[in-house]
KOLKEKE-823792 format. One record per residue: residue in one letter; z, x, y of N, C-alpha, C, CB in turn. Coordinates in pm, whole numbers, plus 50000, padded with zeros to 5 digits. Each point is the difference from the previous one (the first is absolute). Glycine has a CB too. Layout:
<recs>
AZXYZXYZXYZXY;...
</recs>
This chain:
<recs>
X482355325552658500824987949992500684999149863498454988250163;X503005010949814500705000649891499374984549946502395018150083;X497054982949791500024988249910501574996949879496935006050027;X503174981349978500854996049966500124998949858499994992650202;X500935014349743500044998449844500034985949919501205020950040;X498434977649845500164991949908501024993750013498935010749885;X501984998250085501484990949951500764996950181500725017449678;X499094986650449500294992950133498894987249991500845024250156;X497984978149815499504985949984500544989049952498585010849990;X501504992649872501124987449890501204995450074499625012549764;X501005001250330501124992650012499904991050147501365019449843;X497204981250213500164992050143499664988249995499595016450116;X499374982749776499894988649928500614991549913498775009750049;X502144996449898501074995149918501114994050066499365015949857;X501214990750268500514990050088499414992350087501315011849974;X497464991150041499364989550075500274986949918498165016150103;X501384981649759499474991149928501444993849999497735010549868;X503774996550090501104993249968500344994650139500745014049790;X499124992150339500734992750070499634987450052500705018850028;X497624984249956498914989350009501224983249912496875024749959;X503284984149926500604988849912500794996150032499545004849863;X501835001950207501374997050003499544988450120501685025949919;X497624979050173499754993750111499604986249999499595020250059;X499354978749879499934986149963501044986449956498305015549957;X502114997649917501504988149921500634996350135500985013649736;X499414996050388500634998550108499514988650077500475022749990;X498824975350042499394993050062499194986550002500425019850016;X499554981649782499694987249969501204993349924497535006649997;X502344977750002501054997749884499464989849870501955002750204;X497395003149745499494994449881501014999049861497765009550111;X502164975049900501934995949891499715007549869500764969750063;X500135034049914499765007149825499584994049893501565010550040;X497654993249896499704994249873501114994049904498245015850029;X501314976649866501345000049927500485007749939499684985349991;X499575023849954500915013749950501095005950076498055006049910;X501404996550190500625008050114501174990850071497625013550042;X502024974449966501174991249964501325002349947498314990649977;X501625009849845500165003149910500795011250003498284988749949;X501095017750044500445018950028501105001550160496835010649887;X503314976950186500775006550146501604988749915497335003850326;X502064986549597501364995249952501125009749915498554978749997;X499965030049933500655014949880501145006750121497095010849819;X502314994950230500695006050108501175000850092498324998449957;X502074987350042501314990449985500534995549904499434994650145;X500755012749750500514996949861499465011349936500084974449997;X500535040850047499545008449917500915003049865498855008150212;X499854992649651500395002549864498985014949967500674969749925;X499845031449952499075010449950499264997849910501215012050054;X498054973850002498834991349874499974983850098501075013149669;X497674985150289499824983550050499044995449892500215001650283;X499504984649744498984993149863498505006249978501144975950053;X498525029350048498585004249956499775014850106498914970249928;X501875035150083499745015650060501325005650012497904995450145;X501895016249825501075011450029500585002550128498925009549842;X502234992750195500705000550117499625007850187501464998549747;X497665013050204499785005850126499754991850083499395016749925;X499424979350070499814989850112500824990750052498345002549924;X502654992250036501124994650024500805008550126499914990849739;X500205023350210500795008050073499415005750111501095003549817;X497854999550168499175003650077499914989650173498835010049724;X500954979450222499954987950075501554997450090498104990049795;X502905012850085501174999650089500375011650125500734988549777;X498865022550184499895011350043498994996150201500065013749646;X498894987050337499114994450104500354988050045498385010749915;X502434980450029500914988650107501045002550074499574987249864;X501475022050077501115002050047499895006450099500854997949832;X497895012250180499455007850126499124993550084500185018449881;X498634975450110499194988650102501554987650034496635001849843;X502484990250055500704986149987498884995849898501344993650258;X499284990049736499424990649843499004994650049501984992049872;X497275010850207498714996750088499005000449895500625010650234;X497894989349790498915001549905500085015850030498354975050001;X501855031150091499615012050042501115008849934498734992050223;X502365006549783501315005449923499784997349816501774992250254;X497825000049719499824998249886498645010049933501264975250064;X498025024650033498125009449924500425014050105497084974249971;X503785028350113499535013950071500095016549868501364985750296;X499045008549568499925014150010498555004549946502665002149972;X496954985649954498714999449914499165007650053500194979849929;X499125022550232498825005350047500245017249942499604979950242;X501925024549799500665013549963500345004349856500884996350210;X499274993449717499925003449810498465005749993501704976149876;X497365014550176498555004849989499615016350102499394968849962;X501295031350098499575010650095500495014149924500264983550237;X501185015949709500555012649827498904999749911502684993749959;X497034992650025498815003249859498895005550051500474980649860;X499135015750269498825011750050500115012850043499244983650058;X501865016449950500375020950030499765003449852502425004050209;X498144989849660500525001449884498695005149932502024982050014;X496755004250015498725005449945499495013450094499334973749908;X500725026850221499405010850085500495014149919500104984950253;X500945014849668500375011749989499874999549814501665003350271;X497774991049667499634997749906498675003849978501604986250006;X497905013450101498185003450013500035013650024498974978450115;X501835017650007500335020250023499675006749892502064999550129;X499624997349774499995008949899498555001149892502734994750034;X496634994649971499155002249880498275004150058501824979949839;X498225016350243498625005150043500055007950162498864977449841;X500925016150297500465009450087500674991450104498235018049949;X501804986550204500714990650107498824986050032501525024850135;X497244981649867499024989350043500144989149902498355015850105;X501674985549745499794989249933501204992050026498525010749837;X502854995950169501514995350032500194987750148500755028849894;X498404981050196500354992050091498884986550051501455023450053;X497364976249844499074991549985500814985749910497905022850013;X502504986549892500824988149887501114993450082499765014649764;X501144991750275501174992850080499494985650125501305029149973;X497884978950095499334995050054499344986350008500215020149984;X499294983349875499364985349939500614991649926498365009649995;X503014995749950500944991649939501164988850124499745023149779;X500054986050338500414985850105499054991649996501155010650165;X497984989249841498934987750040499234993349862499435013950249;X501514989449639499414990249884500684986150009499615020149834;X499524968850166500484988249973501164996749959498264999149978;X501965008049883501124995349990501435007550115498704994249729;X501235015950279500935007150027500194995150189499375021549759;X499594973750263499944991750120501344985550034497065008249945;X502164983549926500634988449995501705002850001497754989649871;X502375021449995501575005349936500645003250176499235016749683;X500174989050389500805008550119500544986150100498175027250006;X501134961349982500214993550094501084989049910497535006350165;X502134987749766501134991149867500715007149928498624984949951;X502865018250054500675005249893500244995049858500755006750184;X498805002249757499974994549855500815016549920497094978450017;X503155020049854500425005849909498545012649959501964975349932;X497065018250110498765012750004500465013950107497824977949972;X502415019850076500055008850177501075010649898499994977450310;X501365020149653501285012449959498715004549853503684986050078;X495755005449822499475003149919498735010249987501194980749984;X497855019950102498735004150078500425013550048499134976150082;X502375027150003500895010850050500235006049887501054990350186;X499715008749725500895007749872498795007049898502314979349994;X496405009950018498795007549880499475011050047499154980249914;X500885019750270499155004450037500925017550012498454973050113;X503005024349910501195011349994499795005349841502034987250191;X498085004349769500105005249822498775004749973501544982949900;X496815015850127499215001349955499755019350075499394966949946;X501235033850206499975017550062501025002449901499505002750293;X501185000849662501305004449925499175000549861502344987550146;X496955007349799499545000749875498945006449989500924983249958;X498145020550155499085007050078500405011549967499534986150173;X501595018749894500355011150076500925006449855500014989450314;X500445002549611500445008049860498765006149899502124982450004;X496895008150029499225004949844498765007850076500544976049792;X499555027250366499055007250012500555015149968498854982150162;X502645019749809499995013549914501274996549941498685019450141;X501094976049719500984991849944500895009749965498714981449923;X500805033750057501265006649938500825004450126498795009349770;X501104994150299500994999750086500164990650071499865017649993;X500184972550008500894985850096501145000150021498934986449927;X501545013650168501404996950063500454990049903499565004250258;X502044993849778500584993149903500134987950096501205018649834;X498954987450338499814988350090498744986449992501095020950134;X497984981649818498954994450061500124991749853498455018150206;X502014983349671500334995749918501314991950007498565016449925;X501944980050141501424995550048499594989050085501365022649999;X497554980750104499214995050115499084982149886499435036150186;X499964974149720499194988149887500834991249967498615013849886;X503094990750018500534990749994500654990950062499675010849893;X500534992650240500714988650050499134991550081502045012549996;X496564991049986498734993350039499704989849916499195018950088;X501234986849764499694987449892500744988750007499465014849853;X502184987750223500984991149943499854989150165502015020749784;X498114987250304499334994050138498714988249975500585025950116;X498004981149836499354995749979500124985149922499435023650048;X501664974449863500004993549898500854987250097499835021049760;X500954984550321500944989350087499284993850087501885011949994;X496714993650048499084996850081499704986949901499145025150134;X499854973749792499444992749935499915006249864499014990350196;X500854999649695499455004649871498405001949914502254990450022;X497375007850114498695007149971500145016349995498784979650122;X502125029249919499905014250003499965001049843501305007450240;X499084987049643500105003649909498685008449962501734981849974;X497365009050099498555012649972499455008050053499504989549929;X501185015150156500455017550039500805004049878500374998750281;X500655000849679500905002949917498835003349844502424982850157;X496975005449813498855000049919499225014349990499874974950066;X499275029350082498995002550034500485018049999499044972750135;X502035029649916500775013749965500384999549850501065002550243;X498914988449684500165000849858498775006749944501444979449993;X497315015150000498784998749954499425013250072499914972349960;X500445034850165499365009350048500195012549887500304989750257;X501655011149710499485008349907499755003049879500515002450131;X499714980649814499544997649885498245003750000502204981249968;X497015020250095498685006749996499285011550034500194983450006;X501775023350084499345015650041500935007249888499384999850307;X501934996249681500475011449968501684996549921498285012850226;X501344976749655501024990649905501665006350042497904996649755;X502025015150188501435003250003500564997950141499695016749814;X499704984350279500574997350125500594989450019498675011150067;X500884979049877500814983349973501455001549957497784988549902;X502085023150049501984997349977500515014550016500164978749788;X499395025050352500705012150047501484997150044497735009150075;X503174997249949501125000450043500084997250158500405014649799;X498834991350268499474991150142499884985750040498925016849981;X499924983649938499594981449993501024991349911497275005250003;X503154999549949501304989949911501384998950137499485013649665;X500804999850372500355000950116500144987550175499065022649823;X499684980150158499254990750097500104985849984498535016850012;X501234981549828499954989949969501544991549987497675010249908;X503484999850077501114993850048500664997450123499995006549830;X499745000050223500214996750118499514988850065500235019549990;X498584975650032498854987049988500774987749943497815016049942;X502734989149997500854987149858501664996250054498635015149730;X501864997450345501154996750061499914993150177500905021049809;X498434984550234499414994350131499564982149910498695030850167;X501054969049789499274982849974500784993849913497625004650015;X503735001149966501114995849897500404990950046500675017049918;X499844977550205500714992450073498814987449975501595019050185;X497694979749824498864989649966499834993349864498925013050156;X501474997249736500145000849830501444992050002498645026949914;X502114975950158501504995449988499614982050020501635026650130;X497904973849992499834988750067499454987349874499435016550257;X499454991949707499334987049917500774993949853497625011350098;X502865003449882500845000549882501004987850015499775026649972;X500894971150114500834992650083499664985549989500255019250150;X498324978249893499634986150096498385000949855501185003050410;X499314998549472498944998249837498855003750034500854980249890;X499025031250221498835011049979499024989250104500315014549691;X499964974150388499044993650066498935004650028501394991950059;X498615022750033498925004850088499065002549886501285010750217;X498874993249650498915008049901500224989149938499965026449980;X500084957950028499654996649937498854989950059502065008349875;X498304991250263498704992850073498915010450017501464983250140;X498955026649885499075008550002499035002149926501345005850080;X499094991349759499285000749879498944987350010502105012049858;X498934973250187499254992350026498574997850088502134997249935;X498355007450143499085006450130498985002549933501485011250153;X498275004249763499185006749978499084990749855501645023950132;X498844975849747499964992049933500174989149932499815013050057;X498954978449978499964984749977500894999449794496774993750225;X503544994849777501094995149878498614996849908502724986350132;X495945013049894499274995849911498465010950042501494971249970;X498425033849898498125005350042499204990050053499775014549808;X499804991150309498474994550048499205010550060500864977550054;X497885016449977499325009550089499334991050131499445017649776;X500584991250338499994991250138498995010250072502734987550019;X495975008849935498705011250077500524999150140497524994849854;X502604991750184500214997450184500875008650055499784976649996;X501305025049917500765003750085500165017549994501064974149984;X498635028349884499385014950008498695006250119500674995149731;X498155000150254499605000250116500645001150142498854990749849;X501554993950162500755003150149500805012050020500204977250015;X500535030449864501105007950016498505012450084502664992149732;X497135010950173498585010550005499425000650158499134992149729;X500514995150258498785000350164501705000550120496724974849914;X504735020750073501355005350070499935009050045501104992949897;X498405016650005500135017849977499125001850127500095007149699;X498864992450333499095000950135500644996650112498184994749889;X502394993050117501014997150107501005011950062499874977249877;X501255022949995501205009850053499855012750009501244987149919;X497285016150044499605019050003498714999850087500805009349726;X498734980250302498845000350080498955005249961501204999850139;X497164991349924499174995949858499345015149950499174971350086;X500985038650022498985008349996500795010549910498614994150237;X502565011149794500865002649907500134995549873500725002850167;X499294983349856500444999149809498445005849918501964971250012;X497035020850072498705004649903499985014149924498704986650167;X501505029149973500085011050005501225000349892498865005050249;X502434993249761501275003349873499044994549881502844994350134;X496854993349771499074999049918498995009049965500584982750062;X498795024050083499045008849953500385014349968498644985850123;X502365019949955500825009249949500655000949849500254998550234;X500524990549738500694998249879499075002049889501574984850104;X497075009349907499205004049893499345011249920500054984550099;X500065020250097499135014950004500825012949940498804991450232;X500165014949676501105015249977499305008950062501044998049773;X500655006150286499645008050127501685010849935498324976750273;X500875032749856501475010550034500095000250161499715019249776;X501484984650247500674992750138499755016350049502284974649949;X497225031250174500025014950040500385002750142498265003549837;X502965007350144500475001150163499125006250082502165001749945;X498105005450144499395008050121499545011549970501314991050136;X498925011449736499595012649910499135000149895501875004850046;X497944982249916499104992249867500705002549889497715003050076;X504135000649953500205005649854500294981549906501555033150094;X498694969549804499634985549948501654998949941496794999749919;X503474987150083501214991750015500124989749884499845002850254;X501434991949664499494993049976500984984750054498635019449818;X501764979850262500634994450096499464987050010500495020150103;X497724977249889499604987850007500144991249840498385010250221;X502104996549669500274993249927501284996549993498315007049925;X503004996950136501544995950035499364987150096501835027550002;X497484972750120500064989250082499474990449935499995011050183;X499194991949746499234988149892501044994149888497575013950013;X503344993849927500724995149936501374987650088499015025149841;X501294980650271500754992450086498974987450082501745023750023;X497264975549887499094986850041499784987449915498885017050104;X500564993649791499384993149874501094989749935498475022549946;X502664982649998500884991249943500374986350021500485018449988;X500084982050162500094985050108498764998050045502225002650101;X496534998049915499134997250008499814989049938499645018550046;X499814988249821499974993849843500904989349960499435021249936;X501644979450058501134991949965500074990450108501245017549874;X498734981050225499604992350098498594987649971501115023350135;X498794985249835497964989749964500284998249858497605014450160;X502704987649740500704991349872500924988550039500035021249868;X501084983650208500534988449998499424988050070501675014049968;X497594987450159499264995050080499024987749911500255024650158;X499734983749643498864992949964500534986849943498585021249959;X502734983050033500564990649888501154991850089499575017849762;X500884989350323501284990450104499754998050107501605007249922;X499244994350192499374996450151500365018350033500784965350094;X498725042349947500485007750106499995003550129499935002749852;X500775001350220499965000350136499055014950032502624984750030;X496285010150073499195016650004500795009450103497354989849964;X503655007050049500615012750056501075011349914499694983450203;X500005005949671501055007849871499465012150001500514981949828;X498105021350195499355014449961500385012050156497484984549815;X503015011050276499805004850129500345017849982500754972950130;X500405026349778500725013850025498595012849968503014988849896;X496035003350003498515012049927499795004350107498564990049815;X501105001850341498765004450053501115010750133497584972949931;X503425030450007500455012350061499505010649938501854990750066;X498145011449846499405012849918498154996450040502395002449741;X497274989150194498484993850020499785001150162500084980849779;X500155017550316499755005250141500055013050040500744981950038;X500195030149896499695013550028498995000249902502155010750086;X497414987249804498645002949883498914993950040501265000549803;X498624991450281498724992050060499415010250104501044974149980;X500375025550160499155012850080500125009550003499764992050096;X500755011949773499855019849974498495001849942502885006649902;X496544983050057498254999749908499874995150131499494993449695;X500114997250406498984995150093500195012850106500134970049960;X500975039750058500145008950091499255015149930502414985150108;X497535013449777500415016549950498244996449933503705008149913;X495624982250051498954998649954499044994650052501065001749868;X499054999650287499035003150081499484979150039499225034149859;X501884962750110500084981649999500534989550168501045006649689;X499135005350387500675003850141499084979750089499935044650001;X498894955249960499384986750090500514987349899497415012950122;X503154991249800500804989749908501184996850007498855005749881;X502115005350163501275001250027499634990650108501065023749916;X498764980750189499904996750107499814980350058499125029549964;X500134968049941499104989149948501184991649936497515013749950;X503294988649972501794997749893500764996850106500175019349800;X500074995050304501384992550073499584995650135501835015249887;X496704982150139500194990650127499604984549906499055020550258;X501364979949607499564983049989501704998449991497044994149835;X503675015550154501664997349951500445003250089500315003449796;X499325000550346500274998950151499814983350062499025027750018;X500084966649944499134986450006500744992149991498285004649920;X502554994349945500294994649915501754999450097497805008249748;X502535005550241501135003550083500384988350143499205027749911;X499414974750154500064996050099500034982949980498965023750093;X500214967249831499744991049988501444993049956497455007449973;X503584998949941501324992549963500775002450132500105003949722;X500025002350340500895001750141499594987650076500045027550023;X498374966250008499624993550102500044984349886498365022750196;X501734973149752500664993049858501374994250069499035018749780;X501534992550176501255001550036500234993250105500125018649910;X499604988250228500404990350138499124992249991500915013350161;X497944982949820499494987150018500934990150006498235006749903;X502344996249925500654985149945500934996750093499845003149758;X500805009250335501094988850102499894994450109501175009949933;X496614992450075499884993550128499704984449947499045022950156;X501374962349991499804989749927500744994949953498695005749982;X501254978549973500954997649884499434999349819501214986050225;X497745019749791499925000349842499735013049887499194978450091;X501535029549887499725010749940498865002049956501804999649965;X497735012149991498425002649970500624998049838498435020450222;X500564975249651500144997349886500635011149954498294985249987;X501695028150021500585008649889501545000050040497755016249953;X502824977050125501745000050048499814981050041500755034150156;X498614962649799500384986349992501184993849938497935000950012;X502275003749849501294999549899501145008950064498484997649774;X501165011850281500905004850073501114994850060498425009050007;X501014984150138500604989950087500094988249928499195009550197;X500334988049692500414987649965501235000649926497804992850003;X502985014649925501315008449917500564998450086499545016549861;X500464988950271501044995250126500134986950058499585019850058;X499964972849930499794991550104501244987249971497065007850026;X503324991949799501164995949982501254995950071498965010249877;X501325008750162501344995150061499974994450172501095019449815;X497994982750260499674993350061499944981350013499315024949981;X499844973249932500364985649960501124993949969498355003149944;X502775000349987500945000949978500945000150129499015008649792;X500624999150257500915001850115499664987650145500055030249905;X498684962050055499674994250063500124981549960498825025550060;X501614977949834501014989149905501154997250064499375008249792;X500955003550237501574997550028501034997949899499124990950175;X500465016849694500624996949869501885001350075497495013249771;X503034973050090501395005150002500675012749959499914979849982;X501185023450098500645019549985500664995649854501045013150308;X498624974549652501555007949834498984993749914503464996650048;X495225000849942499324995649902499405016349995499604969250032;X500015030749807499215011849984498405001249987502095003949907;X497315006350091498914998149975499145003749860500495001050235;X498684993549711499225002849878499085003449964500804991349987;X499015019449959497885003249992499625003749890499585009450203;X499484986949710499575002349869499005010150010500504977849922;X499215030150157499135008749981500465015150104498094976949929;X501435034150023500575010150039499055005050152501025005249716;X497514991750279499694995650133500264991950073498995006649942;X502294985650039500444992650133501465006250038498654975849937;X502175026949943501505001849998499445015950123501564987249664;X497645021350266500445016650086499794996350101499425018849882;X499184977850196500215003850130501034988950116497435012949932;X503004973149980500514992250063501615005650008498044981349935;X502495027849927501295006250068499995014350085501014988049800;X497985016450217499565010450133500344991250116497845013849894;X501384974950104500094995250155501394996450039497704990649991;X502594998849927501374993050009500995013650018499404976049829;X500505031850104501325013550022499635014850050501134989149792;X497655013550295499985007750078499754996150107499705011449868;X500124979250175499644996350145500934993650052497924998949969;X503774998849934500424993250105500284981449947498465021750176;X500814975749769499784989850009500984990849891497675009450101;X502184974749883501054993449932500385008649834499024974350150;X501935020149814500945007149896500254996049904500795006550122;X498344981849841500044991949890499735011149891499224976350116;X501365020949759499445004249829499154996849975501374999749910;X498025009850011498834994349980499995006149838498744998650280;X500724991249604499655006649880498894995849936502045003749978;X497575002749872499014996749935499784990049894499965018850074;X499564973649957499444994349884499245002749903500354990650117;X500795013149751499175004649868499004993549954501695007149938;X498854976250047498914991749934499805003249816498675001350275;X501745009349701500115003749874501455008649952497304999250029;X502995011249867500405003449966500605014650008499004980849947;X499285022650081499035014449976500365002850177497364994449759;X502875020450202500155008250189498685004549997502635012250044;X496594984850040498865003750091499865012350102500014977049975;X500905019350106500405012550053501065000750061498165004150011;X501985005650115501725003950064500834985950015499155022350172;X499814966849864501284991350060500454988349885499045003050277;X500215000549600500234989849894501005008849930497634985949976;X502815028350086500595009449929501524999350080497605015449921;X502484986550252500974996450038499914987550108500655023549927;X498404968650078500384988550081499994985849953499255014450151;X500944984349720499984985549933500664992650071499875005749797;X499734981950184500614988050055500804997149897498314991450146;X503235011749799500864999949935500984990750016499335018849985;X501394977050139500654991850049500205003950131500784993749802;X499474992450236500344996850146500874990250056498115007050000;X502784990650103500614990950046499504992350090501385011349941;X497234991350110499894989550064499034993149977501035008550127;X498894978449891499144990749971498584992250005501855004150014;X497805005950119498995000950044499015014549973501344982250147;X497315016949873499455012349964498634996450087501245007049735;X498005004550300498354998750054499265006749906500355000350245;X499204993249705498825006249868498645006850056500704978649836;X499165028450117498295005250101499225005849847501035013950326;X498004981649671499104999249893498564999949989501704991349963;X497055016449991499025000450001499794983249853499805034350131;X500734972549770499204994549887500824986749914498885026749980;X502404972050071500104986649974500284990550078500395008049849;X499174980450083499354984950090501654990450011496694997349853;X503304989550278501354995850029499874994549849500504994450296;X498844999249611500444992949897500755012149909497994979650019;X501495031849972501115011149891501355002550087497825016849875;X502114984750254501334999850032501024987850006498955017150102;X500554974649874500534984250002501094998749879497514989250091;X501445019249777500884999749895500975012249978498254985949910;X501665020650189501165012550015501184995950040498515015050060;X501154976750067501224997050087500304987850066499735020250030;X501314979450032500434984549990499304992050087502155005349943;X497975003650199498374994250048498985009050115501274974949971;X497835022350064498645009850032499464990150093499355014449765;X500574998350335499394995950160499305007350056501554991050047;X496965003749912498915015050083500284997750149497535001249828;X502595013950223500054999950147498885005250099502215001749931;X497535009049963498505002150078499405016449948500894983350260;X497535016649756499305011649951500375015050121497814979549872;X502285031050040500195012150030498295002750139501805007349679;X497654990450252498665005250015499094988450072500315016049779;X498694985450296498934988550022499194997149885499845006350226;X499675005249679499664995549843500894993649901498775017550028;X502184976850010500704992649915500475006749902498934983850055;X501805029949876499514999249906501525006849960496984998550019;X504215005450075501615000750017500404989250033500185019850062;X500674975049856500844987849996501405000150062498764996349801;X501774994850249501535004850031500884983050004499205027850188;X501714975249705500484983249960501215004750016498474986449820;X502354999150209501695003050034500334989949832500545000250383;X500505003249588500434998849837501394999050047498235015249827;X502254973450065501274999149935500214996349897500494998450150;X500635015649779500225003449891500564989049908500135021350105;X499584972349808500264993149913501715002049970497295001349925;X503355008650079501365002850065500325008150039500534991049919;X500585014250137500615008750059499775014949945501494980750055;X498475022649849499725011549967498855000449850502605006150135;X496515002549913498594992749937499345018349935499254970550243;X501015025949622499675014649916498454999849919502905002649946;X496635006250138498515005649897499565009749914499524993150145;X500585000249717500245012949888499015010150024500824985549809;
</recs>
């Protein structure tokens, strides 16, 4: 009886698992988050820069609408397939460094990590980012496993991985980092070979159009970004370091992260099918350690998000089960990906739960509640030439999704700064600047009818978003005809 190779396994499973995915998005319609919100407005207003992320995703998004439609499903279909490249990307990354079994074990297990789960089904700016490390990281593989002769292709391949990468999100910078530092500890002069300087321009012209952009609009994206990352004042925040930490278990799954920790500590040598010795597990360690680390610093002192670290546990998932496979750790492996099978399974049935019923299950509670706006609204019967108003960027995204992909009324809608300071995209292009008409519907979490009283000429609660009370929606008239907020 012919047994079936390694790499036909990966790949029956690998479409099993994506179509598993596509299928679902198909079939379910779970409203978009506000990002994703957010990101389907990018998409209809494409630039080469927005207030707090770099453009791909923008394009990307436009790209998968113009072909589905502006559906939830047209908007996330390509995400399950960005993840499905990054798992050929690692399969052949393992390949190269140890053999097919460990390759097609790693790929394998990189569909069914938590995070890479959640990423396939919500489109986010992770999914093109997660793709490009995982392209750039075989290409960087595949040069220094015989650095003197490398193609000039696969070096061509790196740079336009860097500059890609960088349009993805600006977290790639630590890839960019992490190929710095590799050979700043194997082999200095290589840092400023004619190759990698090479590489490195190219990377820089691909992500130029983004450099232009900010240059343009006073560097916005790097400068929230900075904000983002670092708080305006030293502190230290154990809580929230922790939480970042015990995250890490979440998006790599628990049995995994323990095993990467125990790996990372351990000195070891990585050995193929031959025992000849490698030193390959210190490159994947270096494409760990950096964002790891820097992740859990900032974590100590600002807020970070635990998926900032996601791109490590691509490298950290082939180095986990190349030691639980190759070191005789096989009832452990095993033990790892049926809790991240579990886990797998448990967000899918999550998932449809919440649309049986009328009350979402708690983890998409906020969910449906972001939508439920324009609905109300529409059940107002608001006037067609009054506009609409929202002070917060979880009400404005997903309420101009509804109102302008489905069809529905055509009113304006803008932001309320309330201050000075841009916050984000829509304090950047949707100020409430002026208007001609006289009327407006205010929708508001956090201020009360007495602060709007002294805004405007006069204020009429009409009624709560939510059965928790806790979305406001008031009809306003403007103190006059055309009404400017510095």
């Amino acid at each position: 009886m012919h047994k079936i190779s390694y790499k036909s396994a990966f790949f029956l499973f690998a479409f099993f698992i994506t179509f598993f995915k596509v299928g679902f998005l198909f079939f379910t319609d779970l409203p978009l988050w506000v990002d994703e919100s957010q990101y389907w407005l990018w998409s209809k207003n494409l630039e080469f820069g927005y207030y707090s992320k770099p453009p791909l995703i923008a394009f990307i998004i436009s790209l998968s609408t113009a072909i589905i439609s502006d559906s939830e499903f047209g908007v996330r279909f390509f995400s399950a397939f960005m993840h499905l490249i990054s798992a050929w990307f690692v399969y052949l990354s393992a390949k190269l460094l140890f053999n097919e079994r460990t390759a097609a074990y790693s790929a394998a297990s990189y569909l069914t990590l938590p995070a890479v789960t959640f990423s396939s089904v919500f489109i986010s700016a992770d999914a093109p980012l997660m793709m490009f490390w995982a392209i750039g990281l075989y290409y960087f593989i595949r040069i220094n496993k015989n650095y003197t002769k490398s193609k000039i292709s696969d070096w061509v391949m790196l740079g336009i991985c860097f500059g890609l990468g960088m349009l993805s999100k600006y977290t790639f910078v630590a890839f960019v980092f992490s190929v710095c530092f590799y050979y700043m500890v194997t082999n200095f002069s290589r840092l400023f070979s004619l190759r990698l300087i090479a590489a490195s321009l190219i990377g820089l012209l691909v992500f130029l159009p983004n450099i232009i952009w900010n240059y343009d609009n006073g560097f916005v994206s790097f400068t929230h970004t900075q904000d983002n990352v670092f708080s305006n004042e030293t502190s230290f925040y154990p809580s929230e370091g922790l939480s970042f930490i015990g995250g890490q278990l979440l998006i790599f799954g628990p049995m995994l992260a323990i095993f990467l920790i125990f790996v990372l500590l351990k000195k070891q040598h990585a050995y193929n099918n031959r025992g000849k010795k490698f030193n390959e597990v210190s490159l994947l360690k270096i494409f760990i350690l950096p964002i790891l680390l820097v992740g859990m610093l900032i974590s100590f002192s600002s807020t970070a998000q635990i998926h900032w670290a996601a791109p490590a546990y691509i490298s950290g998932n082939i180095l986990v089960i190349n030691y639980l496979l190759n070191f005789k750790r096989s009832l452990w492996l095993r033990l790892a990906l049926l809790i991240n099978a579990v886990l797998f399974a448990m967000f899918f049935i999550i998932c449809i739960s919440s649309r049986a019923g009328d009350e979402p299950l708690k983890p998409f509670e906020r969910l449906y509640l972001w939508h439920d706006t324009a609905s109300k609204l529409a059940a107002l019967d608001i006037e067609k030439n009054a506009i609409i108003i929202a002070d917060e960027r979880k009400i404005i995204a997903p309420l101009i999704y509804d109102m302008q992909s489905k069809g529905g009324f055509k009113n304006e809608i803008f932001k309320w700064k309330g201050s000075k300071y841009i916050r984000d995209y829509y304090d950047m292009k949707m100020p409430v600047t002026q208007t001609g008409s006289r009327y407006a519907y205010f929708i508001t979490r956090s201020l009360s009818e007495k602060k709007l009283k002294e805004l405007f000429h006069q204020v009429k609660f009409l009624d709560f978003v939510d059965g928790n009370k806790t979305i406001k929606i008031f009809k306003v008239r403007f103190k006059k005809d055309k009404f400017i907020v510095d």
